[in-house]
Backbone as a ProteinNet text record, in pm:
[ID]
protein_1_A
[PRIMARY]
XXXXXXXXXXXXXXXXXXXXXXXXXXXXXXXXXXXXXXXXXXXXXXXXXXXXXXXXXXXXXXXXXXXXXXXXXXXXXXXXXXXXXXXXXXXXXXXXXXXXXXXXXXXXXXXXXXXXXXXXXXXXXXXXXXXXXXXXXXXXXXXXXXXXXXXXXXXXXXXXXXXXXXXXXXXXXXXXXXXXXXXXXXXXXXXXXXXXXXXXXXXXXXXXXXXXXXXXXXXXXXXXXXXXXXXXXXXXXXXXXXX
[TERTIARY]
12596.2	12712.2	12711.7	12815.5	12774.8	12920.4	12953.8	13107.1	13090.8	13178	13154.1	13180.7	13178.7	13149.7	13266.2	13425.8	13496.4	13587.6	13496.8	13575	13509.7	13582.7	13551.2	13473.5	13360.7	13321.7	13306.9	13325.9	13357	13504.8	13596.5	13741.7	13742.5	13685.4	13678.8	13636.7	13489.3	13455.1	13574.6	13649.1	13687	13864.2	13872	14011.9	13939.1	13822.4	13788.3	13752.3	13714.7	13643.3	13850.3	13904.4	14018.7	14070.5	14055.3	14161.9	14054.4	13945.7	13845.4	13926.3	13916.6	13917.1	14072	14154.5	14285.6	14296.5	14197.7	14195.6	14142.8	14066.7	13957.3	14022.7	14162.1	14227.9	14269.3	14253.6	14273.7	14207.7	14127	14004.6	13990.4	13957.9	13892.6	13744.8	13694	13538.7	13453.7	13518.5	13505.9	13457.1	13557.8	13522.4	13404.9	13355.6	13237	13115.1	13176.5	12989.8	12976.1	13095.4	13144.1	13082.6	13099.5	13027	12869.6	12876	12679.4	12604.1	12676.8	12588.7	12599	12674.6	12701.9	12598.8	12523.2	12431.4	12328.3	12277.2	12180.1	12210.4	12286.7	12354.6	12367.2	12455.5	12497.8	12318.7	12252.5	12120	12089.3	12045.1	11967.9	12077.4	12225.2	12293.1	12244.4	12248.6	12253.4	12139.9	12050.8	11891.5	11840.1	11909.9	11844.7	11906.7	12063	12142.8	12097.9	12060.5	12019.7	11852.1	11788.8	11673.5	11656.6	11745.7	11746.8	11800.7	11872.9	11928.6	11766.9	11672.5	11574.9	11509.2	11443.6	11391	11406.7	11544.1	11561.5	11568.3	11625.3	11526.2	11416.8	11332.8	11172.4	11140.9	11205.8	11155	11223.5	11287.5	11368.3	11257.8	11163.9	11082.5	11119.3	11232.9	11276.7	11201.7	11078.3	11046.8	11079.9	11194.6	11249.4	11325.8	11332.4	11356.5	11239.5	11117.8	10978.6	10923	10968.9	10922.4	11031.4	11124.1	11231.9	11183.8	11072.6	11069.8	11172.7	11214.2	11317.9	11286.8	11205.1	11147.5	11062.2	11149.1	11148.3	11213.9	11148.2	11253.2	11289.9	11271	11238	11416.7	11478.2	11652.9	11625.8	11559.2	11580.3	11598.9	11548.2	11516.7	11658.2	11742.8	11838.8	12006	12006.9	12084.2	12172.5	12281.8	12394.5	12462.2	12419.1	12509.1	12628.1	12680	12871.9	12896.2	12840	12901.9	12839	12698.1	12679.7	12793.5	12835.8	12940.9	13033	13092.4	13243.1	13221	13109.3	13090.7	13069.1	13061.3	13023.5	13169.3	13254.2	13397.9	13510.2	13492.7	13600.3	13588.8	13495.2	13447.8	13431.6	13453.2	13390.7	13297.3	13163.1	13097.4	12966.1	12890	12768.9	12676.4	12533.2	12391	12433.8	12287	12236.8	12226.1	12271.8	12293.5	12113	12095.4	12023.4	12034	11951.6	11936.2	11839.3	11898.2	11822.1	11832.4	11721.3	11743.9	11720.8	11820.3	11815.5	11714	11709.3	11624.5	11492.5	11491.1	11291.8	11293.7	11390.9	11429.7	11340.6	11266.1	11150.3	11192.1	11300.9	11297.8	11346.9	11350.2	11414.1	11550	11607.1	11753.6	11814	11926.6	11988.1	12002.8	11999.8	12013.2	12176.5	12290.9	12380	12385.3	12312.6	12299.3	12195.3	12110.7	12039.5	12073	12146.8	12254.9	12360	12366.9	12471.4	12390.4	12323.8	12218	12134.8	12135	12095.2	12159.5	12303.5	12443.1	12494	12452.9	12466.1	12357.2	12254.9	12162.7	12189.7	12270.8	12311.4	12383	12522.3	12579.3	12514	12477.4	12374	12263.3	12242.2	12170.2	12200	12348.2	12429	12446.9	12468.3	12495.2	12403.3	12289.3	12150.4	12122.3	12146.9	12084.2	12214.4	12315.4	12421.9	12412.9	12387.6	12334	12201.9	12092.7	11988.6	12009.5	12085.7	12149.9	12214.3	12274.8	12385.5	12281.6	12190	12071	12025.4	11923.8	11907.2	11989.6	12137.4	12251.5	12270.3	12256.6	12249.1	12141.3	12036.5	11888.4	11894.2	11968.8	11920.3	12057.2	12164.2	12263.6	12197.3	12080.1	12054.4	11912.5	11866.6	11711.4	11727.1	11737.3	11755.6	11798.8	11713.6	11796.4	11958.4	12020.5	12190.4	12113.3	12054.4	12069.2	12101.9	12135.9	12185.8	12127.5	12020.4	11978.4	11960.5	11978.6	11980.9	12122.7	12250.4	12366.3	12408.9	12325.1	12326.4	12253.2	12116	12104.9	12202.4	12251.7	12339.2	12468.7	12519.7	12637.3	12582.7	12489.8	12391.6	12423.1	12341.5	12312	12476.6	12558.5	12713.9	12775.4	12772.7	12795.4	12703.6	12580.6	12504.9	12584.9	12612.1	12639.4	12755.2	12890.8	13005.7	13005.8	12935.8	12890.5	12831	12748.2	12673.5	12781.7	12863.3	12963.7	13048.4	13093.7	13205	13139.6	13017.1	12963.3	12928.7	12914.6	12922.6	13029.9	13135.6	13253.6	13318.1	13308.5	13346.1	13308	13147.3	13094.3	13139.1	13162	13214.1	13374.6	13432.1	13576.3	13542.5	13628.2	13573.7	13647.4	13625	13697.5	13581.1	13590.9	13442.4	13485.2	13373.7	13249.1	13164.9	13210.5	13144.8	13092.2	12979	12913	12979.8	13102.6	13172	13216.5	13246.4	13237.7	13161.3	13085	12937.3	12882.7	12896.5	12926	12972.5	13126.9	13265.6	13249.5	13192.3	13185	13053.7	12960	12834.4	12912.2	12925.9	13031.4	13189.3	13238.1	13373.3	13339.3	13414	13424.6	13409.9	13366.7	13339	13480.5	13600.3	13708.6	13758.5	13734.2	13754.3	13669.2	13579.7	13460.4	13506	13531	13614	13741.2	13840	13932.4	13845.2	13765.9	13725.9	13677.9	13573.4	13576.5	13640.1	13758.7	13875.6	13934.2	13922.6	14038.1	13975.4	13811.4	13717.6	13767.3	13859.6	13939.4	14050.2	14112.4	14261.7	14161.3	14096.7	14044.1	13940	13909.6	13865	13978	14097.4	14191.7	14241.4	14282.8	14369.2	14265.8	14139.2	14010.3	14054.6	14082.8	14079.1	14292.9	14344.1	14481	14456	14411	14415.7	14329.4	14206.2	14126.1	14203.6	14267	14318.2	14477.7	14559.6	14638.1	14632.4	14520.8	14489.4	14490.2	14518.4	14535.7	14454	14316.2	14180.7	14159	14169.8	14172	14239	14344.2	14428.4	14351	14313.5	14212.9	14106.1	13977.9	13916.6	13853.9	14008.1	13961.5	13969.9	14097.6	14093.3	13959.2	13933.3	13819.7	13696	13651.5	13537.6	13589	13699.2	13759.1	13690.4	13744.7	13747.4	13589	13517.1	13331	13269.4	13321.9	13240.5	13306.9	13441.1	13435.8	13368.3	13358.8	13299.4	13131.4	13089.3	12932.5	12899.3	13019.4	12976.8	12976.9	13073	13058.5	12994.3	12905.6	12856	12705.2	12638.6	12562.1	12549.4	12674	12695.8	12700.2	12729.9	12752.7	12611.4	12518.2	12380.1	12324.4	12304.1	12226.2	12321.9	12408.3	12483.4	12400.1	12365.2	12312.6	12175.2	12111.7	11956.8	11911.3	12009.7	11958.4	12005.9
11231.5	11306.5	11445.3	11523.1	11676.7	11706	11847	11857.8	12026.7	12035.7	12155.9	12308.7	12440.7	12551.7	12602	12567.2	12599.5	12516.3	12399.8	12350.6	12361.5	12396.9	12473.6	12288.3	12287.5	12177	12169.8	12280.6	12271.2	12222.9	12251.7	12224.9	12093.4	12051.3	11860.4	11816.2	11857.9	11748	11791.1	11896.7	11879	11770.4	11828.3	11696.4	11551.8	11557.6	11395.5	11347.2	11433.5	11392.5	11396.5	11475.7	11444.6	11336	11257	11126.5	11016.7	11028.1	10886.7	10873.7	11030.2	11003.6	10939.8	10989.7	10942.4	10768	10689.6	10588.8	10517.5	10542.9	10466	10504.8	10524.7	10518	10360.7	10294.8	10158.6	10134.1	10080.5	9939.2	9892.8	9761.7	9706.8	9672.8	9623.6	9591.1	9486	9389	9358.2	9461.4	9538	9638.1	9750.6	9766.9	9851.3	9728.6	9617.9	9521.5	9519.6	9480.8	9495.9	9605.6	9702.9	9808.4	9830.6	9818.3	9827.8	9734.2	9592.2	9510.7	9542.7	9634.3	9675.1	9766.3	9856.4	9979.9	9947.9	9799.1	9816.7	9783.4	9709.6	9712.9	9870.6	9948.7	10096.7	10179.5	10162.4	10248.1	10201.1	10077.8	9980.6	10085.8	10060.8	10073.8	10194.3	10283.1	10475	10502.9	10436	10458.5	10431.6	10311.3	10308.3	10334.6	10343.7	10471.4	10599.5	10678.9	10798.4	10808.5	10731.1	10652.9	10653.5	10563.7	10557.6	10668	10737.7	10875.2	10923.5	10969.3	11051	10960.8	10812.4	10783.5	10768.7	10787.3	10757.4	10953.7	11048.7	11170.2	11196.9	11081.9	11147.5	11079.6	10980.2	10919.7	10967.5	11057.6	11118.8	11264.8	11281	11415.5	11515.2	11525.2	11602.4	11587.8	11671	11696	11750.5	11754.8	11815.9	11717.5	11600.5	11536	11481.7	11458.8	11430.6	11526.1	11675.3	11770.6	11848.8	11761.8	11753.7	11641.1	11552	11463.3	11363.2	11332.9	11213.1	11098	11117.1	11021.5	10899.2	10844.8	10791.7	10693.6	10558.7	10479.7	10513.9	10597	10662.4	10695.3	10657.7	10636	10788.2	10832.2	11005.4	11083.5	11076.3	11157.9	11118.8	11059.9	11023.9	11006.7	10993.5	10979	11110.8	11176.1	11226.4	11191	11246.1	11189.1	11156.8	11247.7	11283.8	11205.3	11177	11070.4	10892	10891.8	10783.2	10718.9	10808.7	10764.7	10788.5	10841.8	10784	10664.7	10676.2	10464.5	10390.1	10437	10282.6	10288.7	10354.1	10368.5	10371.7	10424.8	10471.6	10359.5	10337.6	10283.3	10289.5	10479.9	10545.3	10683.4	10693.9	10809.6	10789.7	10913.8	10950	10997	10967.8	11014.5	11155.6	11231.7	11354.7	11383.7	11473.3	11444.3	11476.4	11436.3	11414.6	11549.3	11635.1	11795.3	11727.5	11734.1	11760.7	11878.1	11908.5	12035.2	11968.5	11987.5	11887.5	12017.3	12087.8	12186.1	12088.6	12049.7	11951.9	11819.5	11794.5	11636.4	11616.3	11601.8	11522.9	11451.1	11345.5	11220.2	11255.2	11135.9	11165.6	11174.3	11105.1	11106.7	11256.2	11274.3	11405.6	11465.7	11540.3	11595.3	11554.9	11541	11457.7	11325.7	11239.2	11108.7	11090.1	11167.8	11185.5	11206.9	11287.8	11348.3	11239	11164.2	11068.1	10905.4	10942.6	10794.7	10791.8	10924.7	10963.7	10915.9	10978	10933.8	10816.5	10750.4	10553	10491.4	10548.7	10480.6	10425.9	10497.4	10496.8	10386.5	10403.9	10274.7	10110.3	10184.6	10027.9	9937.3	10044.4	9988.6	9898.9	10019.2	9921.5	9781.3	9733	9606.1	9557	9619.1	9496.1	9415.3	9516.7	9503.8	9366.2	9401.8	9305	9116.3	9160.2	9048	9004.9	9042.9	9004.3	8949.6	9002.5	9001.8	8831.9	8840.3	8713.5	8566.1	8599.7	8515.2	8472.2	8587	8536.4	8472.4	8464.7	8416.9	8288.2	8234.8	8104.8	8031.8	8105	8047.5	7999.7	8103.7	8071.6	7931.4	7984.4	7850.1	7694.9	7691.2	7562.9	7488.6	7634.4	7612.7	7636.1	7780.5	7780.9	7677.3	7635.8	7555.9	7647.6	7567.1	7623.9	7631.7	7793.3	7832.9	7974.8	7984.3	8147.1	8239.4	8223.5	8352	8377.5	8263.1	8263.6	8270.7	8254.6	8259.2	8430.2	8518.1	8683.7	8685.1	8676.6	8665.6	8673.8	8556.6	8553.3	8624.5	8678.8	8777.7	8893.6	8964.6	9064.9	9063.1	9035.4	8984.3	8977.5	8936	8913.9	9071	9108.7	9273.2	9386.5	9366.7	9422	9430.4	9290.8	9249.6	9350.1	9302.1	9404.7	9545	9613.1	9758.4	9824.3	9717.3	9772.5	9728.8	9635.1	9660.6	9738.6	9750.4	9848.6	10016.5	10060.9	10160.3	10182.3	10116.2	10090.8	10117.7	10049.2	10054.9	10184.2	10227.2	10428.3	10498.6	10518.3	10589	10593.7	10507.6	10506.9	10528.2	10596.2	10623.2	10752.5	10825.8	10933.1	11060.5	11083.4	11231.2	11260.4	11416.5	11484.7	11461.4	11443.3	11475.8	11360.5	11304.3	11103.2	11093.2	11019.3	10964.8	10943.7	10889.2	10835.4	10996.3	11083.7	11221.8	11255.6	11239.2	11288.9	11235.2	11099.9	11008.2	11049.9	11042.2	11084.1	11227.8	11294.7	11436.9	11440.9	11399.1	11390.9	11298.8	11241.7	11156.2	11194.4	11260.1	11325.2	11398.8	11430.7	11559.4	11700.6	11817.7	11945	11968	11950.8	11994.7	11963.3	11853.3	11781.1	11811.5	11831.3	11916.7	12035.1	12118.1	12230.6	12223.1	12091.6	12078.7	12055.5	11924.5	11933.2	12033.3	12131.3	12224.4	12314.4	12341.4	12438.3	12372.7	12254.5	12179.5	12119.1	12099.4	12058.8	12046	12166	12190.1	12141	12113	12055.8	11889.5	11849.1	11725.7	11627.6	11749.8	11724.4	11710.8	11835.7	11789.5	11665.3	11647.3	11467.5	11387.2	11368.8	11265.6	11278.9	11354.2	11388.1	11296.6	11376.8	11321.6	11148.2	11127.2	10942.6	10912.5	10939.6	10928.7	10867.4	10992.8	11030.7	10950.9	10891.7	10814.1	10691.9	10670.9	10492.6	10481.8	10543.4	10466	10492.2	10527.4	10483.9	10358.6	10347	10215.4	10110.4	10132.6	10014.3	9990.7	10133.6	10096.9	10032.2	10050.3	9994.5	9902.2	9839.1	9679.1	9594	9575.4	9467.8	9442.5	9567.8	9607.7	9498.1	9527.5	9480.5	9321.1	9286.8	9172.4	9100.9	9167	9028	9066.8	9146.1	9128.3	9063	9045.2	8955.9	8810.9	8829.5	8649.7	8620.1	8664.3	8671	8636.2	8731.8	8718	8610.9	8556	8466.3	8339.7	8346.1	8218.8	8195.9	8292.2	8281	8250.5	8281.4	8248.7	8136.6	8089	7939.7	7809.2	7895	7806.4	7758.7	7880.4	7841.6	7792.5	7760.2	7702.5	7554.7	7571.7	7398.2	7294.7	7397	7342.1	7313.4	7406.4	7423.5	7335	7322.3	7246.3	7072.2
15229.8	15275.4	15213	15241.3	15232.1	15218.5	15210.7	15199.3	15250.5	15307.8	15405.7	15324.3	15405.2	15315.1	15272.3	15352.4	15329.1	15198.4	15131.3	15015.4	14936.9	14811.1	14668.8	14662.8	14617.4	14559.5	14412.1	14372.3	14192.8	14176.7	14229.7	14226	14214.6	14357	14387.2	14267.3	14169.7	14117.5	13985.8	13936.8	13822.5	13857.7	13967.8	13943	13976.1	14074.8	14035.8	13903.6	13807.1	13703.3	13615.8	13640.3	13559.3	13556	13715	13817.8	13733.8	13697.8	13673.6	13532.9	13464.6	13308.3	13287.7	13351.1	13342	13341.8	13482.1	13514.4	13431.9	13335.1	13255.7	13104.6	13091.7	12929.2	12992.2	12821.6	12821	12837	12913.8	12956	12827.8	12874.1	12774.1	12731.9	12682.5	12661.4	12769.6	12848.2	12941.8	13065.1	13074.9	13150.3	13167.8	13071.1	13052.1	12976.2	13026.6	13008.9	13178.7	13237.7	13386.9	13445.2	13395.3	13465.4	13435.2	13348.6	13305.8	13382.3	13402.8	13489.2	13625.9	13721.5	13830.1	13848.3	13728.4	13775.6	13842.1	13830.3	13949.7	14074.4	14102	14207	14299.5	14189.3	14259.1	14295	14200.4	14239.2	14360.4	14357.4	14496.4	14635.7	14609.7	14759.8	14773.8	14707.2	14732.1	14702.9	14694.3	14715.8	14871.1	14901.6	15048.4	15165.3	15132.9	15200.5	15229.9	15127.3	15120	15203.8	15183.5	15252.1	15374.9	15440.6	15571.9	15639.2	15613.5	15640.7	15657.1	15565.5	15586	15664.7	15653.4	15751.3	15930.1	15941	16082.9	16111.7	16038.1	16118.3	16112.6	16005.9	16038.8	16122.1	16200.4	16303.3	16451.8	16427.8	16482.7	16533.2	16434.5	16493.5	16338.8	16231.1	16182.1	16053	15993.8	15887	15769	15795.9	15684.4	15557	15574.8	15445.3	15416.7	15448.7	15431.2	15339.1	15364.7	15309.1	15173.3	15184.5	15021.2	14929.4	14971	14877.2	14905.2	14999.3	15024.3	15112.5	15168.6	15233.9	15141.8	15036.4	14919.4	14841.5	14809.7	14781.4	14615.4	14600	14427.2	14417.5	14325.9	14303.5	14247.8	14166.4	14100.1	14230.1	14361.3	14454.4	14495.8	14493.9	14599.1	14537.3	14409.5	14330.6	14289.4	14317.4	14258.9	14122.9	14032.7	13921.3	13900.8	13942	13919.5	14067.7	14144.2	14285.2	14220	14163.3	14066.4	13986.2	13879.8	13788	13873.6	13998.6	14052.4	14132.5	14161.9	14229.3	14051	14008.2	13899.1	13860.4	13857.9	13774.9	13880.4	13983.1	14088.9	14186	14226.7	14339.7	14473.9	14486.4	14563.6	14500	14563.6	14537.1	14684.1	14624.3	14716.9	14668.9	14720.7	14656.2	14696.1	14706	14731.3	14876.7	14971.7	15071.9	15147.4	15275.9	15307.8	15398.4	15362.6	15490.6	15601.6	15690.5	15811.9	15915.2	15978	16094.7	16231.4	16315.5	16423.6	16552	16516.3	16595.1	16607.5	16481.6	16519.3	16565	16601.5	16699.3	16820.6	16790.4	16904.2	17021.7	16969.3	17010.5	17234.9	17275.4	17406.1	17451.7	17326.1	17315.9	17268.2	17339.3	17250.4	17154.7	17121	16979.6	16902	16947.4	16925.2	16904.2	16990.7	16962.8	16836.3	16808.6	16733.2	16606.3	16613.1	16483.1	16427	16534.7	16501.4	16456.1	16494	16468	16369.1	16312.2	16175.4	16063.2	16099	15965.1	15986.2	16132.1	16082.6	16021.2	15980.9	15959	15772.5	15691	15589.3	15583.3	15610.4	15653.2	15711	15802.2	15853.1	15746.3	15667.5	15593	15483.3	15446.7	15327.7	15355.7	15513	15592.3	15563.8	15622	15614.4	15495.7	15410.3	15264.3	15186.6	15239.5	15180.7	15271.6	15373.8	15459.9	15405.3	15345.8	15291.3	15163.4	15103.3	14942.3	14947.4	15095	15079.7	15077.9	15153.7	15172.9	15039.7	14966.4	14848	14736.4	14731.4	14688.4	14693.5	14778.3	14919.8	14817.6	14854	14776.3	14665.8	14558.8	14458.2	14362.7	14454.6	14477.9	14502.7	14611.7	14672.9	14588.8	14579.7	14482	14352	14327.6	14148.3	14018	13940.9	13845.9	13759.1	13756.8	13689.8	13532	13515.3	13413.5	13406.9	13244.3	13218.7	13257.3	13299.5	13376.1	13501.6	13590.2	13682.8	13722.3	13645	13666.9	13677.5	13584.4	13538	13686.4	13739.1	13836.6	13947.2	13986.4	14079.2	14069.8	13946.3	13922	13995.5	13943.6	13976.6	14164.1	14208.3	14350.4	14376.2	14374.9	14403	14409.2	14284.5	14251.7	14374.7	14365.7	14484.4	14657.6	14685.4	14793.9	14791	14739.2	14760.6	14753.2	14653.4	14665.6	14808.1	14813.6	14967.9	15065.5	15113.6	15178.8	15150	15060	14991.7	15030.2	15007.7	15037.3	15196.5	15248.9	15405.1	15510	15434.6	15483.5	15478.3	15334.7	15330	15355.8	15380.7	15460.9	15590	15672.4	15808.6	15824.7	15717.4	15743.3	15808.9	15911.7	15984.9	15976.4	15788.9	15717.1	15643.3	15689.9	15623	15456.9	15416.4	15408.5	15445.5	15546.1	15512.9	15616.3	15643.5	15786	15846.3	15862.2	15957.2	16048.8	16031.1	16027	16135.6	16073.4	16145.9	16268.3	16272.5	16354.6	16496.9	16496.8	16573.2	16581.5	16551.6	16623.1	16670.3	16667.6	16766.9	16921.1	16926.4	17031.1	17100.3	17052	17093.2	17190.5	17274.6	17381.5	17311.7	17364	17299.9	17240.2	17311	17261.1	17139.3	17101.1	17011.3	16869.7	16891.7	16805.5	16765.8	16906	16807.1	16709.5	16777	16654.4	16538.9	16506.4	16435	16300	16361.8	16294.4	16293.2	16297.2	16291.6	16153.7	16130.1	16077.6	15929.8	15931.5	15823.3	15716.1	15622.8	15529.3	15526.8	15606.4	15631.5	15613.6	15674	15653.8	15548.1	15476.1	15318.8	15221.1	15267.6	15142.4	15146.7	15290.7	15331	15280.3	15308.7	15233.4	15086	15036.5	14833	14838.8	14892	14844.2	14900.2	14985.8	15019.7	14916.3	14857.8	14741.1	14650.5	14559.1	14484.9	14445.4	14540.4	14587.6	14564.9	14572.2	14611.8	14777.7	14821.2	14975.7	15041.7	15009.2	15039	15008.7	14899.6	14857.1	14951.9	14941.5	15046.6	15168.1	15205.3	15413	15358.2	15248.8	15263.7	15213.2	15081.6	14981.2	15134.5	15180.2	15281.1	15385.4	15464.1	15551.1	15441.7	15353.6	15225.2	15205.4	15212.9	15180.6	15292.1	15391.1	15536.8	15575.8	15551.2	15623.2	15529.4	15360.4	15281.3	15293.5	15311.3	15338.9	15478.5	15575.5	15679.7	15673.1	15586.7	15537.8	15492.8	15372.5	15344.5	15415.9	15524.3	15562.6	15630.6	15723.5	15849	15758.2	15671.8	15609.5	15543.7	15509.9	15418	15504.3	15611.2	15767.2	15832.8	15818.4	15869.3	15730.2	15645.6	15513.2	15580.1	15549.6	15569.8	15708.1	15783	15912.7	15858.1	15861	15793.6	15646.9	15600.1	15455.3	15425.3
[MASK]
+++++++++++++++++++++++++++++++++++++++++++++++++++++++++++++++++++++++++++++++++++++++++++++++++++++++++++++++++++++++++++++++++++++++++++++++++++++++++++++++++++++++++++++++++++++++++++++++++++++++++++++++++++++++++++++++++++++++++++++++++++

């Protein structure tokens, strides 16, 4: 994700970095073993988020994240620090955004559909990867012997799963700076596009005050709630059949 020219992006990160520090007086020690075991989780999602973004425009015709070094499952290439530490603490952030030039779009499809099939590819992936995640979960539930490390294991893998939905799900909310964004204005009518960009700024600040609020939060714990009980069952449902 990206954040457009008309918002101070130094501004954003110093009140986000004020809103985390505020949020994170108190915790307890629980909380930061809690979070340390979550970091691989957060690398894995925003590694292959950021990933599929470059791979579906280089398959798209667009050389230009091939030629940033992103066409890469390498977490240094793809990783945002200050969007890193607001997913490990906040539980929203974003890698490094993915440049593409849609001028070198090969493909036969439009350069809009193109554009837009680019910034789902992030999202989609977070899905796949949490649907694969749920699998190995399953596994190591039916096969694994019940020991301590296979229990850290399966915490691990649990933590993974919700991040990548949880990261999936916010990406596709449809306020810049977020795929979902990007998305809905490749697809809208021209008119609508121009609101759009008339309004970019008016629609980054509303993204930061719902942030900032909690009531991001509110749209998208439930949304994360009901596709992982969902995940899980539809998966627990086929092992029950299968095993």
């Amino acid at each position: 994700m990206f954040f457009g020219n008309g918002f101070d992006r130094k501004t954003m990160y110093i009140i986000l970095a004020i809103f985390v520090a505020i949020s994170l007086m108190g915790v307890g020690a629980g909380f930061w073993v809690e979070t340390l075991l979550t970091i691989p989780a957060v690398v894995i999602a925003m590694t292959f988020h950021e990933f599929a973004h470059a791979w579906a425009a280089d398959r798209f015709g667009d050389t230009t994240p091939k030629a940033q070094g992103r066409l890469t499952l390498n977490p240094a290439s793809h990783i945002d620090p200050f969007g890193f530490i607001l997913l490990l603490f906040a539980g929203v952030g974003w890698g490094r955004p993915v440049m593409i030039n849609p001028n070198q779009f090969t493909s036969n499809k439009s350069r809009a559909t193109c554009e837009a099939l680019v910034s789902l590819a992030g999202p989609l992936m977070n899905f796949i990867l949490a649907i694969l995640f749920t699998i190995v979960y399953y596994l190591l539930e039916h096969f694994a012997p019940a020991t301590q490390i296979i229990g850290i294991i399966a915490f691990l893998v649990l933590y993974t799963i919700y991040i990548n939905i949880g990261l999936g799900v916010f990406n596709l909310i449809p306020l810049p700076p977020l795929d979902g964004e990007k998305i809905f204005r490749n697809i809208l009518p021209y008119r609508a596009i121009e609101w759009l960009e008339r309004n970019e700024y008016t629609l980054q600040f509303v993204f930061m005050i719902l942030w900032i609020t909690g009531l991001l939060g509110n749209i998208v714990t439930p949304v994360v709630g009901f596709l992982s009980n969902l995940l899980f069952s539809g998966i627990g449902t086929l092992f029950g059949i299968f095993l």
